[in-house]
C-alpha positions in Angstrom: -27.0 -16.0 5.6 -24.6 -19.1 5.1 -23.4 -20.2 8.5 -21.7 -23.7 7.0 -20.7 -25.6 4.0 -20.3 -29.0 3.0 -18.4 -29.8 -0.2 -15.5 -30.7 -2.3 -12.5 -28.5 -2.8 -11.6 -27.3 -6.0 -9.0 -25.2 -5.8 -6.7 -23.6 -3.2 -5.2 -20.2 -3.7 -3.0 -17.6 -1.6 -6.0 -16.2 0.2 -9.2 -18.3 -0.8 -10.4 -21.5 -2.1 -12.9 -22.8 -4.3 -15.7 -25.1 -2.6 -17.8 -27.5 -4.7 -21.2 -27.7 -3.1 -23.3 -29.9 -5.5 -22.1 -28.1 -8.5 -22.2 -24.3 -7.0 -18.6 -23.4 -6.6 -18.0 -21.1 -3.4 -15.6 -18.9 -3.7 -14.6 -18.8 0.2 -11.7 -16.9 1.9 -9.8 -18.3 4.5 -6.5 -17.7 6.8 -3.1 -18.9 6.0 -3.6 -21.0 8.6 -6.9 -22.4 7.3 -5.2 -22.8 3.8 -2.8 -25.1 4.9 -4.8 -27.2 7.0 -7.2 -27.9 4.4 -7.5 -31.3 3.0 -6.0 -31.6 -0.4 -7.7 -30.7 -3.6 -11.0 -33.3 -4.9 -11.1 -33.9 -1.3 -14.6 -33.1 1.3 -13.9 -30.6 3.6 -16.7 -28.8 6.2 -16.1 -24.7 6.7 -18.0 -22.7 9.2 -18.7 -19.5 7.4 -19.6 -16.1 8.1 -21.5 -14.1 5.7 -20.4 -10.4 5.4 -22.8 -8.3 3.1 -22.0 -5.2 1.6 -24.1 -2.8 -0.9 -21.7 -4.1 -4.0 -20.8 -7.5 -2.7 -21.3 -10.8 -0.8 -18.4 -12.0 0.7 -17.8 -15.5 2.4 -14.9 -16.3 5.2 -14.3 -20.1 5.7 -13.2 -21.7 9.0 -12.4 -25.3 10.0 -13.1 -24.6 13.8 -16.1 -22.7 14.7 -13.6 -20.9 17.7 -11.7 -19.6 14.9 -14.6 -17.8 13.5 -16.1 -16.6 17.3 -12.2 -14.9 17.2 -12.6 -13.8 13.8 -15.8 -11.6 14.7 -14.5 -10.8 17.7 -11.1 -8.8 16.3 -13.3 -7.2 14.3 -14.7 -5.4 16.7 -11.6 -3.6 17.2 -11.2 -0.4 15.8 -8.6 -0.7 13.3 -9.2 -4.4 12.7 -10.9 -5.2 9.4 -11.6 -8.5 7.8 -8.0 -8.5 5.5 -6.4 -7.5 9.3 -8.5 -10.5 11.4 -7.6 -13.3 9.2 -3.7 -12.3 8.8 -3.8 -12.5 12.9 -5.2 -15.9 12.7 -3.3 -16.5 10.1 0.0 -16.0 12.3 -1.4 -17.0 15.8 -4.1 -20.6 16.4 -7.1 -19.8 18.1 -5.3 -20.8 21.4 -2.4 -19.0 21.0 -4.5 -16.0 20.0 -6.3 -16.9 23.2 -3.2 -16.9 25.4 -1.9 -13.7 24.0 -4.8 -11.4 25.0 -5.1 -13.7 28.5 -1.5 -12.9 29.0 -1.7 -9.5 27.2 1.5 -10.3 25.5 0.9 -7.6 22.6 4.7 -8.8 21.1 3.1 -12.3 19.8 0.0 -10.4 18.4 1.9 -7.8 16.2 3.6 -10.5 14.7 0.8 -11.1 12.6 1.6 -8.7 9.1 -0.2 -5.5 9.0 -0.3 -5.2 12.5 1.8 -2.6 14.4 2.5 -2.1 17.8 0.0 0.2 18.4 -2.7 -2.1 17.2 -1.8 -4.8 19.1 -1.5 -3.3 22.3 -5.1 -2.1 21.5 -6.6 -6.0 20.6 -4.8 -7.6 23.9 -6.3 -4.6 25.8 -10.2 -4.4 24.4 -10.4 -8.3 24.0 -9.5 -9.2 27.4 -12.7 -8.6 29.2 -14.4 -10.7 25.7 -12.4 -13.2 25.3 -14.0 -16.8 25.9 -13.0 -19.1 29.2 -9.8 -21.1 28.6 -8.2 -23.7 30.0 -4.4 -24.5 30.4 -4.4 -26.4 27.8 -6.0 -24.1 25.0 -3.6 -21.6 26.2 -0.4 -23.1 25.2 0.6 -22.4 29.5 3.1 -24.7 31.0 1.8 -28.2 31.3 -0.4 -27.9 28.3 1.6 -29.6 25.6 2.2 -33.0 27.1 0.4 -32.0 30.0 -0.4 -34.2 32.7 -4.1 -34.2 33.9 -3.2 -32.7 37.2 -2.3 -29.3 36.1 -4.5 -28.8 33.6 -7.2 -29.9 36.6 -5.4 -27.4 38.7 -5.9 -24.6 36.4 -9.2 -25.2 35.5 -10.8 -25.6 39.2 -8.7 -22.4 40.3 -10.9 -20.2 37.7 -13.9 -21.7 38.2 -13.2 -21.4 42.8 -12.2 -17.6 41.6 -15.9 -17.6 39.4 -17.5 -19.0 42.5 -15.7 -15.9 44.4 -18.1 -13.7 42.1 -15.0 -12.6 39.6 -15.8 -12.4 36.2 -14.8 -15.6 34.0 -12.2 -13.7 31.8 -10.5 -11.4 34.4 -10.2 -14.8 36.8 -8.7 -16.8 33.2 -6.4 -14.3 32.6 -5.0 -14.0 36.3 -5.0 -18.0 36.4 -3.0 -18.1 33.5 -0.4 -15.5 34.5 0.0 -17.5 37.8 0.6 -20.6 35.7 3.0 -19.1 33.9 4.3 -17.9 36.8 4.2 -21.2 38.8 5.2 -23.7 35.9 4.6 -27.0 35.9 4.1 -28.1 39.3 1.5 -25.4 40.1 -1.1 -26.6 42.4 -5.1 -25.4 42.7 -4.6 -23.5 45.8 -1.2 -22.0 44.5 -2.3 -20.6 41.4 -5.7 -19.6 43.2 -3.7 -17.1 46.0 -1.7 -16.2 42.8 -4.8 -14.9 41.0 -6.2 -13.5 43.8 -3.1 -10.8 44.3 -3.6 -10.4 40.5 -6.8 -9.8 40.7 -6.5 -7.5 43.7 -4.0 -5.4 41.7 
């Protein structure tokens, strides 16, 4: 199993590129999002790959963030959600906006992604909410997150971790946090956005 690669990019196409690992050239395919991030061509570039093997073929998915890969397994075990379907969705949607969307279960920003209908996506925010990693106000695009100031993103964080402390599960007390957040704006404080996620979580 490849689980990284180190090399110089060769060539970039619509939906793969072509990495030059000491004269072996990986053929590696990658998000739109991925794509356009990459550094430009002749120049070194670090993918975290996973390896999917099937009877007929080896085929190698190439991420710059290790997150983006954990996401990229973790659609996929979604019915409905195939490999082609997983990277279009990160494709459309960054790992934290992705993150957001199933925290928020806002289904709307997931189906944006092509080949995914409305059905689908109210089935990913729905399975993925109880799977989805721990994330912060920041990582979730909420209010206070671009330009954020310390405070709220302090606020947020120590109002999952006093709801984690209150023996609720880590994604259940993110995603209530981050609807009171939402909720609250940018002048939400700890205690606020913890009474907040307690009535959601009491719901």
């Amino acid at each position: 199993m490849i689980g990284k690669l180190k090399g110089v990019i060769e060539t970039i196409g619509e939906s793969e590129l072509i990495l030059d690992v000491n004269g072996v050239g990986y053929v590696v395919a990658a998000s739109a999002r991925t794509l356009r991030h990459l550094p430009g061509l002749g120049q070194a570039a670090v993918l975290h790959i996973e390896t999917q093997m099937r009877e007929d073929s080896i085929r190698l998915f190439g991420f710059l963030a290790e997150a983006e890969r954990d996401w990229f397994r973790l659609l996929q075990s979604v019915q409905g959600v195939g490999a082609k379907v997983a990277l279009a969705i990160l494709g459309a949607l960054s790992s934290a906006d992705l993150a957001s969307a199933v925290a928020l279960q806002d289904k709307a920003a997931v189906a944006r992604a092509q080949g995914v209908g409305p059905k689908l996506a109210a089935r990913i925010v729905a399975e993925l909410k109880d799977k989805a990693p721990l994330v912060g106000a920041a990582e979730m695009g909420l209010p206070g997150s671009a330009g954020a100031t310390p405070a709220l993103e302090g606020a947020a964080n120590d109002a999952v971790l006093a709801l984690v402390n209150l023996g609720y599960a880590r994604p259940q007390a993110a995603q209530a946090v981050a609807k009171g957040a939402a909720s609250l704006g940018a002048g939400a404080t700890t205690a606020a956005l913890i009474r907040l996620g307690l009535k959601e979580l009491a719901q």
